[in-house]
C-alpha positions as CSV (number, residue, x, y, z in Angstrom):
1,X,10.1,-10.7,0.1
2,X,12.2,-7.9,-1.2
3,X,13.4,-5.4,1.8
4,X,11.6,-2.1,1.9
5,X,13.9,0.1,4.3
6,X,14.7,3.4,2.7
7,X,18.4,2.6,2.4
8,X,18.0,-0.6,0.5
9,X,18.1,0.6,-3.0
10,X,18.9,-1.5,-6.1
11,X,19.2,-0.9,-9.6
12,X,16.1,-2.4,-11.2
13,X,15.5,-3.7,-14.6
14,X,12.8,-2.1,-16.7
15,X,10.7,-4.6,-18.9
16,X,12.1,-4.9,-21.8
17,X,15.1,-6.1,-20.1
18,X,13.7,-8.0,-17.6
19,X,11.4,-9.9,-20.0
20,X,14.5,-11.8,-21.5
21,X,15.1,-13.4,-18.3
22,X,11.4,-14.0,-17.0
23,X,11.6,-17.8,-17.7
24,X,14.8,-18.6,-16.3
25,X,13.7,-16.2,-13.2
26,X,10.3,-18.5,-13.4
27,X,12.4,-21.5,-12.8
28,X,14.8,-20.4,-10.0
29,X,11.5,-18.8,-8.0
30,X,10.2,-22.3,-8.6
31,X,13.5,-24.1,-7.2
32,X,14.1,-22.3,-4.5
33,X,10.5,-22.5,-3.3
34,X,10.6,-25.8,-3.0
35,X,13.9,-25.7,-1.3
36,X,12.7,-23.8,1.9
37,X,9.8,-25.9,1.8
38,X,12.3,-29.2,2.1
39,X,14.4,-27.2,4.4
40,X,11.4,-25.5,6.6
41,X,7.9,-28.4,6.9
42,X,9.2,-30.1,10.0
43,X,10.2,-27.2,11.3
44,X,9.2,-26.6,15.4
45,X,10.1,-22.8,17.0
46,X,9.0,-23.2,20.4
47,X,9.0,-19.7,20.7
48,X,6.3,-17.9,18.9
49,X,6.6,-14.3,18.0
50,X,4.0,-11.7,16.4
51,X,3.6,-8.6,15.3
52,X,1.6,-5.8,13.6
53,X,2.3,-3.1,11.3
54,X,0.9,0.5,10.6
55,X,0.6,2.6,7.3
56,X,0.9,6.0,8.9
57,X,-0.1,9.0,6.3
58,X,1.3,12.3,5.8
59,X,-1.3,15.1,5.3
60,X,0.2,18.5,4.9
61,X,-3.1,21.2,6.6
62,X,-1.6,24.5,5.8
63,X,-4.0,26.9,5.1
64,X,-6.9,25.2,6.7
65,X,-7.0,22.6,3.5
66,X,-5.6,18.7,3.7
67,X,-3.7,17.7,1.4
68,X,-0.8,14.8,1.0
69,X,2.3,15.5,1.9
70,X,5.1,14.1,-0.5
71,X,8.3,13.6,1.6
72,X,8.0,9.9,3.3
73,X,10.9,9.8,1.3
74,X,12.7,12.3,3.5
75,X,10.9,11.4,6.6
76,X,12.3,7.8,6.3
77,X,15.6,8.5,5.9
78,X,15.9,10.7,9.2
79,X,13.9,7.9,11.2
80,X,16.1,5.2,9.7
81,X,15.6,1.7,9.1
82,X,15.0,1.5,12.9
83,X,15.1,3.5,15.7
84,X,15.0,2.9,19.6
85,X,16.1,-0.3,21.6
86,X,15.0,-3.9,22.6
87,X,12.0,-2.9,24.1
88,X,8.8,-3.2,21.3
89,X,7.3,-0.5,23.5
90,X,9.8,1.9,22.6
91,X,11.5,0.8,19.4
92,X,10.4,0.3,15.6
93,X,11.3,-0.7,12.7
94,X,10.1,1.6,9.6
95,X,9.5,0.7,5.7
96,X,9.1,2.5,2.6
97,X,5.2,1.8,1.1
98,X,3.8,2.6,-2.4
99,X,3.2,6.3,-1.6
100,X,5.7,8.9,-0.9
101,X,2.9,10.0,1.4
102,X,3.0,7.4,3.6
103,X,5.4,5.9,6.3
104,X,5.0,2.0,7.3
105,X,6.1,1.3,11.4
106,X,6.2,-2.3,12.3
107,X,6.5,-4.1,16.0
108,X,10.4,-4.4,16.5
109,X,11.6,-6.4,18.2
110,X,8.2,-8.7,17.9
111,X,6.0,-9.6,21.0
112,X,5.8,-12.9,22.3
113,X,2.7,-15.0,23.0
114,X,2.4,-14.2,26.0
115,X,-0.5,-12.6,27.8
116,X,1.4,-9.8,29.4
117,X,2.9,-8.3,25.8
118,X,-1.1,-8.1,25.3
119,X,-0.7,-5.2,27.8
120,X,2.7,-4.0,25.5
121,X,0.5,-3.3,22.7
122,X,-0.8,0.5,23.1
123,X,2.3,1.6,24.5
124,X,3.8,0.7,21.7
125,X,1.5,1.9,19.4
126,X,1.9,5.3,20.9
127,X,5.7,5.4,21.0
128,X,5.6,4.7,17.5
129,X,2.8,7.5,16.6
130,X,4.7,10.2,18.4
131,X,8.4,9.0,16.8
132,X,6.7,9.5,13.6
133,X,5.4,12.9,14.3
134,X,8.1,14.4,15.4
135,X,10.6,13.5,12.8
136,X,7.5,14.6,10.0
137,X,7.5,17.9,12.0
138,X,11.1,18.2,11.8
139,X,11.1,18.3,7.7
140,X,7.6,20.1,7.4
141,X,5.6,21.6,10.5
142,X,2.6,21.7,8.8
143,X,2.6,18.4,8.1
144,X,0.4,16.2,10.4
145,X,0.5,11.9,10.2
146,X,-2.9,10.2,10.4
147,X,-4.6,6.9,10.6
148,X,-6.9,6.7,7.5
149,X,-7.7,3.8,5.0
150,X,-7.4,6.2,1.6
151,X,-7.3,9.8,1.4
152,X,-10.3,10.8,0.1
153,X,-9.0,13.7,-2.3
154,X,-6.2,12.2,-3.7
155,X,-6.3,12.3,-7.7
156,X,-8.1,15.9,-7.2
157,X,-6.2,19.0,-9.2
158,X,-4.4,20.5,-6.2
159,X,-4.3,17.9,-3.7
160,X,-0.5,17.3,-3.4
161,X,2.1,19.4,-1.7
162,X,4.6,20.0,-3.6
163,X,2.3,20.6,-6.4
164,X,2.2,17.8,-8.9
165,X,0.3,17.1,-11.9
166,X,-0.6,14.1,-14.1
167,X,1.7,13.0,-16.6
168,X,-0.2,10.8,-19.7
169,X,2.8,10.4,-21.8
170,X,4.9,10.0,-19.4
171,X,7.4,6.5,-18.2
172,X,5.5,5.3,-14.9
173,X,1.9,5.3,-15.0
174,X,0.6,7.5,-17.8
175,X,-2.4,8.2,-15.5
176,X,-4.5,11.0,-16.5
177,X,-5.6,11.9,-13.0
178,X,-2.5,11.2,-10.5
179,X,0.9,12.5,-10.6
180,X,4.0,9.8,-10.3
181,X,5.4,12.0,-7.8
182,X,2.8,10.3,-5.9
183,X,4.9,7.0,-6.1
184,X,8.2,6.8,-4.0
185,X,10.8,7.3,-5.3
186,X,12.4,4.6,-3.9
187,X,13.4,2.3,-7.4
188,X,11.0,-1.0,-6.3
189,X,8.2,1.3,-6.6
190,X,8.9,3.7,-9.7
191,X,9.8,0.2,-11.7
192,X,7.0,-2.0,-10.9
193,X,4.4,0.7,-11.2
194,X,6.0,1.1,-15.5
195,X,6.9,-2.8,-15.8
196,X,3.1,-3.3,-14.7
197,X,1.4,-1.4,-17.7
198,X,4.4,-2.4,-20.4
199,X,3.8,-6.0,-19.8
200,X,0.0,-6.1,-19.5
201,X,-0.5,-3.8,-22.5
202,X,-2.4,-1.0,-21.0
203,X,-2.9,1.0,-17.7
204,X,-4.5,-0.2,-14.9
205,X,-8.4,0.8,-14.1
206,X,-10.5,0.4,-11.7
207,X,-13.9,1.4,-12.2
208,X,-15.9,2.1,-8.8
209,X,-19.8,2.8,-9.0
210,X,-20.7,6.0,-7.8
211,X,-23.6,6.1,-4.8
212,X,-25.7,7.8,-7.3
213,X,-25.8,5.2,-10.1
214,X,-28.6,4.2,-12.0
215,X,-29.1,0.0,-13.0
216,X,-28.4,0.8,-16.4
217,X,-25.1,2.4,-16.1
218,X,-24.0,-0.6,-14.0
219,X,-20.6,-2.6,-15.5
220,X,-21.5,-6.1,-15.8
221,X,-18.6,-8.5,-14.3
222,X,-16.9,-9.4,-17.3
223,X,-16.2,-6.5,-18.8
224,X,-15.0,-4.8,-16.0
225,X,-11.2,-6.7,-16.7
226,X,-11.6,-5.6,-20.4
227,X,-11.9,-2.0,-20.0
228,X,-8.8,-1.1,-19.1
229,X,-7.4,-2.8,-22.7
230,X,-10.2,-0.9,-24.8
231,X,-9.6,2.6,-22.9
232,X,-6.5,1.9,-24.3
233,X,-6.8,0.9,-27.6
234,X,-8.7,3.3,-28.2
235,X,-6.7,6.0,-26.6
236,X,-8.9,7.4,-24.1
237,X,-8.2,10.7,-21.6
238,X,-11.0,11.5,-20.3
239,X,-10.9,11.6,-16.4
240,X,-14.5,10.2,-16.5
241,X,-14.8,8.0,-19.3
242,X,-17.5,5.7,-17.4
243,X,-20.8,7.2,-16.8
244,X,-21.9,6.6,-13.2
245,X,-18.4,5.3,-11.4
246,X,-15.5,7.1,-10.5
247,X,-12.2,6.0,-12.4
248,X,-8.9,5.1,-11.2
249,X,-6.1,4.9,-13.5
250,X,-3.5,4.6,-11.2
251,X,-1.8,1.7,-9.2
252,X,-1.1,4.9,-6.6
253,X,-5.7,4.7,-5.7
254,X,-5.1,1.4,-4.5
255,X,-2.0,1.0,-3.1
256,X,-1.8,4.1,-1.2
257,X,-4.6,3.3,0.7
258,X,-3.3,2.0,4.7
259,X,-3.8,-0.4,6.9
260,X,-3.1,-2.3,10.1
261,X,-1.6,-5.7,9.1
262,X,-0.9,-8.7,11.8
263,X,1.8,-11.8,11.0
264,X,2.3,-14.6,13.3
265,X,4.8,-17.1,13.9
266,X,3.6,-20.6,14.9
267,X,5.1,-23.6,16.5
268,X,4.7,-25.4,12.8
269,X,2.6,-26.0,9.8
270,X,-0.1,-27.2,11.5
271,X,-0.9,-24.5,13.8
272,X,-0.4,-22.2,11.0
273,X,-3.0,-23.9,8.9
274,X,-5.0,-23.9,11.4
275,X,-5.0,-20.4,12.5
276,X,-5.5,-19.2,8.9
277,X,-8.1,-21.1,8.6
278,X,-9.9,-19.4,11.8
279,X,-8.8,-16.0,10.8
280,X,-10.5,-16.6,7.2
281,X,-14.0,-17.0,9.0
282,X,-13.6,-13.7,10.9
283,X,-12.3,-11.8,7.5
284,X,-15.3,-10.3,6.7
285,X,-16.4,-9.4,10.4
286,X,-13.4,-7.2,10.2
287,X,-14.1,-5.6,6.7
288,X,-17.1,-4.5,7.9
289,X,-15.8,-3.4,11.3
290,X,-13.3,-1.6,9.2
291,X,-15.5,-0.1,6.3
292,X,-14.1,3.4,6.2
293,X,-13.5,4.3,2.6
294,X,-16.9,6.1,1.4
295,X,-14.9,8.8,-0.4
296,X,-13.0,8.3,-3.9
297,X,-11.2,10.8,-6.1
298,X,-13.5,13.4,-3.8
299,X,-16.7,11.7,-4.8
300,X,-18.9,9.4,-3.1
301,X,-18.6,5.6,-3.5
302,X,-21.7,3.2,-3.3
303,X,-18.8,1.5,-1.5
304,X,-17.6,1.9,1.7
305,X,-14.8,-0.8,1.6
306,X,-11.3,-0.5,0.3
307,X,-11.4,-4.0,-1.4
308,X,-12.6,-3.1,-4.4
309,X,-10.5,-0.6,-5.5
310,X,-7.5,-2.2,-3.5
């Protein structure tokens, strides 16, 4: 997986570029896949690590209104691709993510299996939390960092600071409703967000029914994937161009939402099959747990998950 610290920054290759090489990319991907697989199946570690990381998000409240604040970028590079010592309960690792709103902490170093990291775990959490806000508070004191699956205003006129606005013809997303100064700025994003549209043909769109919608204004399932294509074609910029859902024509709606996300290391493949397959039984226990997403674009959702626009 490509590194996400804020100092690892490398010169990416837009699409037309990248295109010539995409089956001779195809077949080293596919080689050196099966070479860690040779090199790693029989692998045993006898000591087993996990960890978890946080999405943190960065909501600027000057004034008495929220809105995003757009300097993760800024924020990451005075927290550093790490900060603090050994000890997981008072040291962290930190990551770029999708949005320059938002500032990813992860366990580091990793707990072990043990039943006394268990007890690790919050004061970790809370190191982490207050690391975070005082270096955000440091480039902007209005600027408070939050917990929250998706902000509920973002693509709304007004609902950045800086002020941004939309760019249609522009070279990243051409989205009607959300500025690319949304995106970070770090190159990974910026490029994969333009290569995305140039090589499927069109913008992304996601296409979210609204909790007042009426049957007949329902999408049924297989046109929802060819939408985006004939909003295209036929050149479309309305910021409502579906009665009765909410529209997202962004990659920004979906992958600036946050999360808390677990990995584990096990003693081998076996254990790890067989923990994945426990965790996929209490997958939707935790969606529901975790439904807290009711709000899109500052209107209602008949949704209350971030799947579907995720």
């Amino acid at each position: 997986m490509p590194e996400t610290k804020i100092t690892d920054v490398k010169s990416l290759l837009p699409w037309e570029e990248a295109s010539k090489h995409r089956d001779a990319l195809k077949d080293i991907a596919a080689h050196q896949f099966l070479a860690i697989w040779n090199a790693q199946r029989e692998r045993q570690d006898n000591e087993l690590r996990w960890g978890e990381e946080i999405e943190y998000m960065l909501v600027d409240l000057q004034g008495g209104t929220a809105k995003v604040a757009l300097c993760a970028d800024e924020v990451l590079r005075r927290l550093g691709p790490d900060s603090g010592g050994s000890d997981p309960t008072t040291s962290a690792g930190w990551r770029t993510e999708y949005g320059n709103m938002m500032v990813e902490g992860v366990t580091l170093p990793p707990f072990s299996w043990s039943l006394d990291d268990i007890l690790l775990i919050e004061p970790s959490l809370s190191w982490r939390r207050r690391e975070v806000e005082r270096v955000a508070a440091e480039v902007n004191p209005n600027v408070r960092v939050v917990t929250m699956a998706a902000f509920p205003l973002l693509g709304v006129p007004g609902s950045t600071v800086p002020a941004s606005a939309p760019s249609p013809e522009g070279n990243i997303s051409q989205s009607v409703l959300c500025a690319d100064e949304v995106t970070s700025p770090h190159p990974r994003y910026q490029t994969l967000t333009a290569n995305y549209r140039k090589r499927k043909g069109c913008k992304v769109g996601a296409f979210i029914p609204r909790e007042s919608i009426r049957d007949e204004e329902r999408i049924p399932p297989g046109m929802v994937e060819r939408l985006p294509f004939e909003l295209s074609r036929k050149k479309v910029s309305s910021t409502d161009p579906v009665p009765g859902h909410i529209y997202m024509d962004s990659q920004a709606f979906g992958a600036c939402q946050c999360c808390t996300q677990a990995t584990f290391l096990t003693r081998n493949l076996e254990d790890a099959r067989h923990l994945t397959d426990q965790l996929l039984v209490l997958a939707p226990l935790f969606m529901a747990l975790s439904a807290a997403t009711p709000f899109l674009r500052g209107l209602v959702a008949e949704t209350d998950t971030r799947w579907e626009t995720f």
